[in-house]
C-alpha positions, 0 to 999 in steps of 0.5 A: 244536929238534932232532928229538932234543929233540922226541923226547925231550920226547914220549917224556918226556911219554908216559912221564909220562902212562902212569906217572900213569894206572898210580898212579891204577888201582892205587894210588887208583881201588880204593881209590875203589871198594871201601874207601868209608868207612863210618861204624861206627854205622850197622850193620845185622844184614842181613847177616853171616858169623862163621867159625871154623876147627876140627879139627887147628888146634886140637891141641897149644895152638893157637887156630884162625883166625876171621873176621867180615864185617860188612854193610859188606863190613868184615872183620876176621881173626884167624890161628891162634896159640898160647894161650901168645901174646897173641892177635894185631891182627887184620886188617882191610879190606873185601871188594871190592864185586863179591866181597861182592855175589856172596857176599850174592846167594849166600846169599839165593837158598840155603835156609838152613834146609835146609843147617843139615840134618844130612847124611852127609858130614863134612870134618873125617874127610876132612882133619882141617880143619872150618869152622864158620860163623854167618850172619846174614840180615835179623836171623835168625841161622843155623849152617852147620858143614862137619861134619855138615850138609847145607851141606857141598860147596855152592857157598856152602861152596866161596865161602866157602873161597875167603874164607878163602883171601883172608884168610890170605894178607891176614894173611901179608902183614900179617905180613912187612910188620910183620916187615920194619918190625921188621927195618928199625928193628933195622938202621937204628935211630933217632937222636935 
């Protein structure tokens, strides 16, 4: 053998082993890692967040967008929509491991009881945008609301901020996905 030949059979196989070990992190491993199956039927209530967003979303026929975050790090988020439109599939997934248990380490520490307070300050007078938030820990149910209360501006409001950030641009991307499969199957129709 030639050392051209040497070098390209090296070359190829570096390249072959880097391109493998890129699909299995990116592709396989976090899938391995935070999307562990879970079977529907063994819920508990330990945990549990059901969000709705309220204010100037909810003007002029529109519905806001809501979210759920079930104790097995499922989600499952509807956008916002108008009333006139069928409500939209809803998009689901699972929070990664290390963000849901931060979140859940989170709330447990916070005196729950103390953030359903009424307090002085009011997000929905500052941006027209309130959130309201039903938390269930260990079976006993608690209401957060952005206006109005002491929870407002807390570290567990700016997480869950960051929550629904995550969803929407989950839910953006959802939707160019199904418009570019509408778009695809309007170029390249099937025939049969």
């Amino acid at each position: 053998m030639t050392k051209q030949q040497i070098f390209v059979l090296a070359f190829t196989f570096a390249i072959g082993l880097f391109s493998g070990f890129y699909v299995y992190v990116t592709g396989f491993a976090p899938n391995y890692n935070n999307e562990i199956p879970v079977d529907e039927n063994v819920l508990d209530n330990s945990f549990a967040i059901r969000a709705e967003q309220e204010g100037v979303c909810g003007m002029a026929g529109v519905v806001c967008p809501s979210f759920e975050l079930l104790s097995n790090r499922k989600y499952r988020y509807i956008g916002a929509h108008s009333l006139t439109e069928p409500t939209p599939e809803p998009v689901t997934g699972y929070i990664p491991r290390a963000e849901f248990d931060k979140l859940k380490n989170m709330v447990k520490k916070l005196d729950l009881l103390e953030l359903q307070k009424p307090g002085p300050y009011c997000q929905t007078t500052d941006n027209g945008i309130g959130y309201r938030y039903n938390v269930i820990l260990d079976g006993i149910a608690y209401e957060l609301n952005s206006c109005g209360t002491r929870f407002y501006n807390t570290p567990l409001y700016k997480e869950l901020l960051d929550l629904w950030e995550m969803m929407a641009i989950e839910n953006v991307e959802a939707e160019l996905s199904f418009s570019l499969r509408a778009l695809l199957i309007d170029w390249f129709p099937r025939t049969e």
